[in-house]
C-alpha positions in Angstrom: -0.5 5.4 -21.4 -0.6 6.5 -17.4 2.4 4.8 -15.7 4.3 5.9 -12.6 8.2 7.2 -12.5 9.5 4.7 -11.1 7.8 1.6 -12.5 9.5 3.5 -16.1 12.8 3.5 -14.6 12.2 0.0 -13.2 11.2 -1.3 -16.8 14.1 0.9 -18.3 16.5 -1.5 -16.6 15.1 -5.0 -16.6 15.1 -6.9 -20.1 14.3 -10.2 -18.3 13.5 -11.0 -14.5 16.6 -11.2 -12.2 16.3 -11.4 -8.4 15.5 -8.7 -6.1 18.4 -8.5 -3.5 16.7 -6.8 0.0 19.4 -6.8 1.8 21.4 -4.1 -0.1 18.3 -1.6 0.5 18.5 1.4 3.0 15.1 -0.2 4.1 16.3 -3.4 5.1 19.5 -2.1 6.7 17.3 0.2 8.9 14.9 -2.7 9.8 17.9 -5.1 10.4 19.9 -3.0 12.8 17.0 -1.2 14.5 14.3 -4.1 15.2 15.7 -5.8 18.5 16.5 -2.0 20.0 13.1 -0.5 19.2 10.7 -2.2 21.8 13.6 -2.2 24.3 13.1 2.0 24.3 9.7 2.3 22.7 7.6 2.9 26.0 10.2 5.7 27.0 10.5 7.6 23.5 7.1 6.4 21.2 4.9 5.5 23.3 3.6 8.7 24.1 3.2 9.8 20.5 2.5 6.3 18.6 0.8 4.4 21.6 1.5 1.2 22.7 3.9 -1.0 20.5 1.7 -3.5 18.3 2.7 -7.2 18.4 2.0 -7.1 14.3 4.7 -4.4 13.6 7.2 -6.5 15.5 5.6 -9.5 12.9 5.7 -7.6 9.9 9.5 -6.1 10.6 10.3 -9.9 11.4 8.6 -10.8 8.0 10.4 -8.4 6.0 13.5 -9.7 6.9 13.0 -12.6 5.8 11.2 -11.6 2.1 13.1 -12.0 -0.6 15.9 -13.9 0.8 16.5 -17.5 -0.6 17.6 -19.3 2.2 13.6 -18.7 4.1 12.7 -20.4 1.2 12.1 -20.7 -2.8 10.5 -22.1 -5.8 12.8 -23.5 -8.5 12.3 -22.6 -12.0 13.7 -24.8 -14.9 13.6 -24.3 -18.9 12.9 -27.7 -20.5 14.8 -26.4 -23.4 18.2 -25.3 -22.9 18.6 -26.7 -19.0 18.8 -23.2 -17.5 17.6 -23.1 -13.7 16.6 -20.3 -11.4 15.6 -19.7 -7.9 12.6 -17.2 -6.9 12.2 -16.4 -3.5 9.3 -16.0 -0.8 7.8 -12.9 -0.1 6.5 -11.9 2.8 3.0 -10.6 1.8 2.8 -8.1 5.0 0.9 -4.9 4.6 2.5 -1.4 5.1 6.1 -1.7 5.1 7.8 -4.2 2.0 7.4 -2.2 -1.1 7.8 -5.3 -2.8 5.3 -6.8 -1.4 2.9 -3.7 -2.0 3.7 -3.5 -5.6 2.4 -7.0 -6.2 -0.7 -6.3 -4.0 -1.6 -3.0 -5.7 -0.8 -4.8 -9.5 -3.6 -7.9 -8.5 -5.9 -5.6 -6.6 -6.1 -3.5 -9.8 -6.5 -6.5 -12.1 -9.3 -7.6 -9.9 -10.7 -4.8 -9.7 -10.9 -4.1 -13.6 -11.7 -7.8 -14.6 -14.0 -8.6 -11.8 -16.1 -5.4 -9.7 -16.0 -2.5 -12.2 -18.3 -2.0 -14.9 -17.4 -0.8 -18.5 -18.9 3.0 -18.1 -16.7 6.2 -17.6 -14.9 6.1 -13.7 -13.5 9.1 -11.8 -10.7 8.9 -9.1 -11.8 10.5 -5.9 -10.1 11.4 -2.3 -11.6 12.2 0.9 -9.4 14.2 3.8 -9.2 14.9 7.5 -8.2 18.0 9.5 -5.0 17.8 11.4 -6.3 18.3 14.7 -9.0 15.3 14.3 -6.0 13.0 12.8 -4.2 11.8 16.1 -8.0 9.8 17.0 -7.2 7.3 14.5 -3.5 7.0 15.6 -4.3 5.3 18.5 -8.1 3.4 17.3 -7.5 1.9 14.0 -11.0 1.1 14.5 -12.3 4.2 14.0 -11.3 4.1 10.2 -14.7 2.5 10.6 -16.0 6.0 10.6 -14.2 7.5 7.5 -15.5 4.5 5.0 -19.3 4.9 6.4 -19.0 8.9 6.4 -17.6 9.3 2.5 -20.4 6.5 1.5 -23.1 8.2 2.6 -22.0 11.7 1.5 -21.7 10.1 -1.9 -25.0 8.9 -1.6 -26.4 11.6 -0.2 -25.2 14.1 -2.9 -25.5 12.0 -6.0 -28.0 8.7 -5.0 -31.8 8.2 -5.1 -34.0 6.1 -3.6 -34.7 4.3 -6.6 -30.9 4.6 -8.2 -27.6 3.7 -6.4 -24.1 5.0 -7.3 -20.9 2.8 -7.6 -17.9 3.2 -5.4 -15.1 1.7 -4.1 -13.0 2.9 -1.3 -9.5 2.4 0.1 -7.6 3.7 3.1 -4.3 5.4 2.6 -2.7 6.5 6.0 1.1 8.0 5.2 1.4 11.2 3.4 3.9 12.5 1.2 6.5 12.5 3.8 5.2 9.4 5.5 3.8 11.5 8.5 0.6 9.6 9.4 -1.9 11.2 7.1 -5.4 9.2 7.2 -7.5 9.6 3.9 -9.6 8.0 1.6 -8.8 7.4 -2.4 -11.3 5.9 -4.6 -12.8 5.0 -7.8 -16.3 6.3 -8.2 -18.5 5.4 -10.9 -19.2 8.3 -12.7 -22.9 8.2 -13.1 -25.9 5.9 -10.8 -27.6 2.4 -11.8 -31.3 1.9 -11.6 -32.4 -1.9 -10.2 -32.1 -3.1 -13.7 -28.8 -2.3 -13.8 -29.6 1.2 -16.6 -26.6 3.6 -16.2 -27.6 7.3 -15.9 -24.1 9.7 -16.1 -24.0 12.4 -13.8 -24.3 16.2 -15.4 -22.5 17.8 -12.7 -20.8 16.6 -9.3 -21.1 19.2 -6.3 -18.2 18.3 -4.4 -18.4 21.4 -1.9 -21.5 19.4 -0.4 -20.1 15.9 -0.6 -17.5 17.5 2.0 -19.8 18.9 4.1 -21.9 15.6 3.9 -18.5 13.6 5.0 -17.5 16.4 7.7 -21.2 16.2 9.0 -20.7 12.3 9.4 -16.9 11.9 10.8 -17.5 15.1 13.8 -21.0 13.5 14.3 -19.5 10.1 15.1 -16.5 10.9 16.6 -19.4 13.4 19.6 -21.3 10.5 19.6 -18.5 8.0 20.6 -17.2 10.9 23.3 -13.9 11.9 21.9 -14.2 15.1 20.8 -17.1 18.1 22.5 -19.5 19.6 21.1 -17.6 23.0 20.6 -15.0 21.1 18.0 -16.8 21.3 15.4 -17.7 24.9 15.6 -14.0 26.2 15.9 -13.6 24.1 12.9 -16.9 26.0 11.0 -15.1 29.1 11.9 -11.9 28.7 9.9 -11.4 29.9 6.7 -10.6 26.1 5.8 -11.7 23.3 7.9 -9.5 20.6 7.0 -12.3 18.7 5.5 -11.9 17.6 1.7 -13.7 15.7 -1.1 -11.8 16.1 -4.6 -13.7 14.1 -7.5 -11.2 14.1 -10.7 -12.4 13.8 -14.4 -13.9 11.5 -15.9 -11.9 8.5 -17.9 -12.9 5.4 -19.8 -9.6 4.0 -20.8 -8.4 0.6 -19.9 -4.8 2.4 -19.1 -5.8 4.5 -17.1 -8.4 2.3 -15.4 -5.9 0.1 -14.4 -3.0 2.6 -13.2 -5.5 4.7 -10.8 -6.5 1.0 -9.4 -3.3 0.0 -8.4 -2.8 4.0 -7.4 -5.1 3.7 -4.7 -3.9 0.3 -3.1 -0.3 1.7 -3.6 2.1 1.0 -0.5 2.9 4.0 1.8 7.2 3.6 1.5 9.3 4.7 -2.3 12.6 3.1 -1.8 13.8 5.4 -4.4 13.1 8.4 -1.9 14.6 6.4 1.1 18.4 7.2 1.7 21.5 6.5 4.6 24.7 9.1 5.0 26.3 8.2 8.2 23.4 8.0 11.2 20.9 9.7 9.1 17.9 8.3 7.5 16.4 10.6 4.6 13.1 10.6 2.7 13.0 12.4 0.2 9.6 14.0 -1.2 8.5 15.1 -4.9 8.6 18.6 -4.2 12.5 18.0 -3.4 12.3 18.9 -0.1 14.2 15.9 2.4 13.2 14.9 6.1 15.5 13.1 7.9 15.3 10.6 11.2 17.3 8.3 12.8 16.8 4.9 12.6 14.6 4.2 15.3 12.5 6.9 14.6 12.0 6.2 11.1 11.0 2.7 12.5 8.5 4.5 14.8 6.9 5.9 12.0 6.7 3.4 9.3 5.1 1.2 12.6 1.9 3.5 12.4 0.8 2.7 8.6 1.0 -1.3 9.5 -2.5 -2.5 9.7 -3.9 -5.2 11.8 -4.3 -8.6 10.8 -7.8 -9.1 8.7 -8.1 -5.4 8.8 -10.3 -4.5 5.7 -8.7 -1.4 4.0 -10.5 -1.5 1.2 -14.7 -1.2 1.1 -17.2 -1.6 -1.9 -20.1 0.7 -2.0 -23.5 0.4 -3.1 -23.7 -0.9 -7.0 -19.9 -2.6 -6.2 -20.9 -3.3 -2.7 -20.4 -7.3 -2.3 -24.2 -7.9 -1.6 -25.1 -6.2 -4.8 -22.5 -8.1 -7.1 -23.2 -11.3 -5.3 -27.5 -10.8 -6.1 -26.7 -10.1 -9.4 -24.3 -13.6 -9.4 -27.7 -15.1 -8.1 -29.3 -13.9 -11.3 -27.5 -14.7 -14.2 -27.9 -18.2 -15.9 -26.2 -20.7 -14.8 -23.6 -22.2 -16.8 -23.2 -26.0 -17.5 -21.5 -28.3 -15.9 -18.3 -28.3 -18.6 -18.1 -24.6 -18.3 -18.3 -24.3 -14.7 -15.5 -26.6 -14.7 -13.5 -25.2 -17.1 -14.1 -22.1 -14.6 -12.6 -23.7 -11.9 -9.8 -25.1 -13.6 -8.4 -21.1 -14.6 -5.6 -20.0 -12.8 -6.0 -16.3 -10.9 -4.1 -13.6 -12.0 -0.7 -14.9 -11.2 2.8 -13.5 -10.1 4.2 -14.0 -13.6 1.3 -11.9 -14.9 1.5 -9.2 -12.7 5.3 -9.0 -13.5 4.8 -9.5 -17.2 2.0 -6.3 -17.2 3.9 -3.9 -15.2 7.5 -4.2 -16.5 6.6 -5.8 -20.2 9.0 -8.7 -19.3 8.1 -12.3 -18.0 9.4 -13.4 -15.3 9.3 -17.1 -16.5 10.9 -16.0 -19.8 14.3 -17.8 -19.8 16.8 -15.5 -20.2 19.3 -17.5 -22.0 17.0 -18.8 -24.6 13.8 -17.4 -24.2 12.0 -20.3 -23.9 8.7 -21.3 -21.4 10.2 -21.8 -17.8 8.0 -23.8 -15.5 8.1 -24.2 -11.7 9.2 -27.5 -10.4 9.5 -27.5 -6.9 9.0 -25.5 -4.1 11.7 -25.4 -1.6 12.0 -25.1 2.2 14.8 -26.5 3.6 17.5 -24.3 4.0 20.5 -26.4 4.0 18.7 -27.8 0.7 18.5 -24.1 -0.8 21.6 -23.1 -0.2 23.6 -25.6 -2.2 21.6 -25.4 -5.1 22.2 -22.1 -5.1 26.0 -22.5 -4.6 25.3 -24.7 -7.6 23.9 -22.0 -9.6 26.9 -19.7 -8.0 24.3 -17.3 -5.9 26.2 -15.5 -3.6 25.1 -15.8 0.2 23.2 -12.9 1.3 25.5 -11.0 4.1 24.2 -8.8 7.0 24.4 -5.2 5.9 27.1 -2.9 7.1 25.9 -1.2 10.5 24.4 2.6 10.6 26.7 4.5 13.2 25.5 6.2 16.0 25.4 9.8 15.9 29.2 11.1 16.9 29.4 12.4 20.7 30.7 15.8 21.2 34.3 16.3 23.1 35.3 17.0 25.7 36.9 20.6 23.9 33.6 20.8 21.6 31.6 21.7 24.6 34.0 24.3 26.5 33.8 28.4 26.0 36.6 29.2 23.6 38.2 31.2 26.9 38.4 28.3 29.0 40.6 26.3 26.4 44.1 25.2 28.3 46.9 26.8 26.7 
């Protein structure tokens, strides 16, 4: 079975669901102390490097801080058997920053991609990559992430389509690397072979990834001339390198469900690991799988993480040719319809819910009771605050309280900074 290290730890320690507690994160900590000071000195320090301070990272930081805290509201959960009654919070649902939040998106994503757009034939996990130098463009122009999505489709196509056979791919846009520096790339889930009109599936014999690169370098430095932001001598100094910074990696072929699932949720995954994210005094540290730790302080880290928030209705994720949307949708066209019970039966079935996406990541369910294991049920949903917080006194929830305060770094002395000859005596 594929899983991730830290969804087994996670499911190591829960036997039924208890609430997440934000507030006791480094993450939140460093959002709460640092989000009022950061576009107070972002035009002096960042702005230069990160450009102009988005009005959606100062929404999304707001957001967090309110995800997963009771008193910004709840749903009430009650066991009709033994009496027992919890309280599940809001989440935020923001993009790029609550890991949370992103675990939950990458879990449905994943089951809707499985259940709904893939078809039952062998699938390969693919990547796409930029050079460094080209990198800082889509900094600034999130728009021009346009550019990456068209350039790997048609390289795909171009490589291993026909004009009478199309190939299968979906496409998502990951923009932190493994230290969160911004890092924009593609991940995907290619269909490892092409479909005829009548939907035949023919595998592929061989996959020549060294010219679905130079397909997708071809397309990015071609748009990126055409829309004047780089010259036309770029893109031979990048030709003359031994390496130029241009990738396509296509891995082998799988057919599990497993495995199906866990590199769908892979490629939606959020950019932060709170497990990596530490605090010792004024320092912020991240901590990569090769061991190796990069520190910040707390603004800066905030600077950073503000660069992998995407815009509001910003599509990250794109579905090419055989999974394109048009394609699926003429093949809805096409099949019988159903009668009128079964469509609504249909309509009637619930989506793939929280409670299932919790149940199939950590084997628990999350409206298990945990006292006597019954069927909970969700009764109300609650917004009040004053409401919230004394049926949670009632429960005996403790209030959340602010988290402790990162220091500032420690100014030197007045001794620290004199030649040890001019010391007074």
């Amino acid at each position: 079975m594929y899983t991730c290290r830290s969804w087994e730890r996670a499911k190591a320690k829960l036997q039924h669901y208890r609430r997440r507690q934000p507030e006791e994160t480094p993450l939140y900590r460093i959002v709460y102390h640092g989000r009022d000071e950061l576009p107070r000195v972002w035009e002096e320090k960042f702005q230069p490097t990160y450009g102009v301070l988005r009005d959606e990272v100062l929404e999304t930081f707001d957001e967090y801080l309110n995800c997963g805290l009771l008193q910004h509201g709840a749903a009430r959960v009650y066991c009709d058997t033994c009496k027992h009654s919890l309280l599940v919070a809001f989440s935020c649902k923001k993009r790029g920053l609550c890991p949370s939040c992103s675990a939950k998106r990458a879990v449905k994503f994943g089951e809707h991609l499985y259940d709904s757009v893939l078809e039952k034939v062998p699938h390969r996990h693919c990547g796409f990559t930029l050079p460094k130098r080209l990198r800082v463009y889509f900094r600034y122009d999130r728009s021009l992430n346009n550019i990456l999505f068209q350039a790997a489709a048609n390289a795909v196509h171009s490589v291993l389509g026909s004009d009478t056979q199309t190939t299968a791919l979906v496409l998502t846009l990951q923009t932190a690397g493994e230290a969160l520096n911004f890092n924009p790339h593609l991940h995907g889930l290619l269909a490892d072979g092409i479909f005829d009109a009548a939907g035949n599936f023919t595998p592929y014999t061989a996959i020549d990834t060294e010219r679905i690169a130079e397909h997708f370098m071809d397309g990015v430095l071609a748009e990126l001339i055409s829309r004047g932001l780089i010259t036309d001598d770029v893109p031979a100094q990048i030709l003359s390198q031994e390496h130029s910074g241009f990738g396509a990696w296509v891995g082998d072929p799988f057919t599990d469900e497993d495995r199906t699932r866990f590199v769908a949720r892979y490629i939606e995954r959020g950019p932060l690991s709170l497990e990596k994210l530490s605090i010792t005094d004024d320092i912020v540290s991240y901590t990569t799988n090769d061991g190796a730790t990069h520190e910040f302080d707390t603004l800066e880290f905030l600077a950073l993480m503000s660069c992998h928030i995407p815009k509001p209705y910003e599509s990250i994720t794109r579905y090419y040719g055989w999974y394109s949307c048009r394609a699926r949708g003429e093949r809805d066209k096409r099949r019988p319809v159903p009668d009128r019970a079964t469509t609504e039966e249909q309509k009637g079935a619930p989506s793939v819910s929280w409670a299932a996406c919790m149940k199939r990541i950590f084997e628990i369910d999350p409206l298990e009771c945990p006292r006597c294991k019954g069927q909970m049920r969700i009764v109300a949903f609650l917004t009040d605050e004053r409401e919230i917080l004394k049926i949670a006194d009632s429960l005996r929830i403790p209030r959340p309280q602010a988290p402790p305060k990162i220091p500032h770094a420690p100014e030197q002395e007045f001794f620290d900074v004199l030649p040890p000859d001019d010391f007074p005596s």
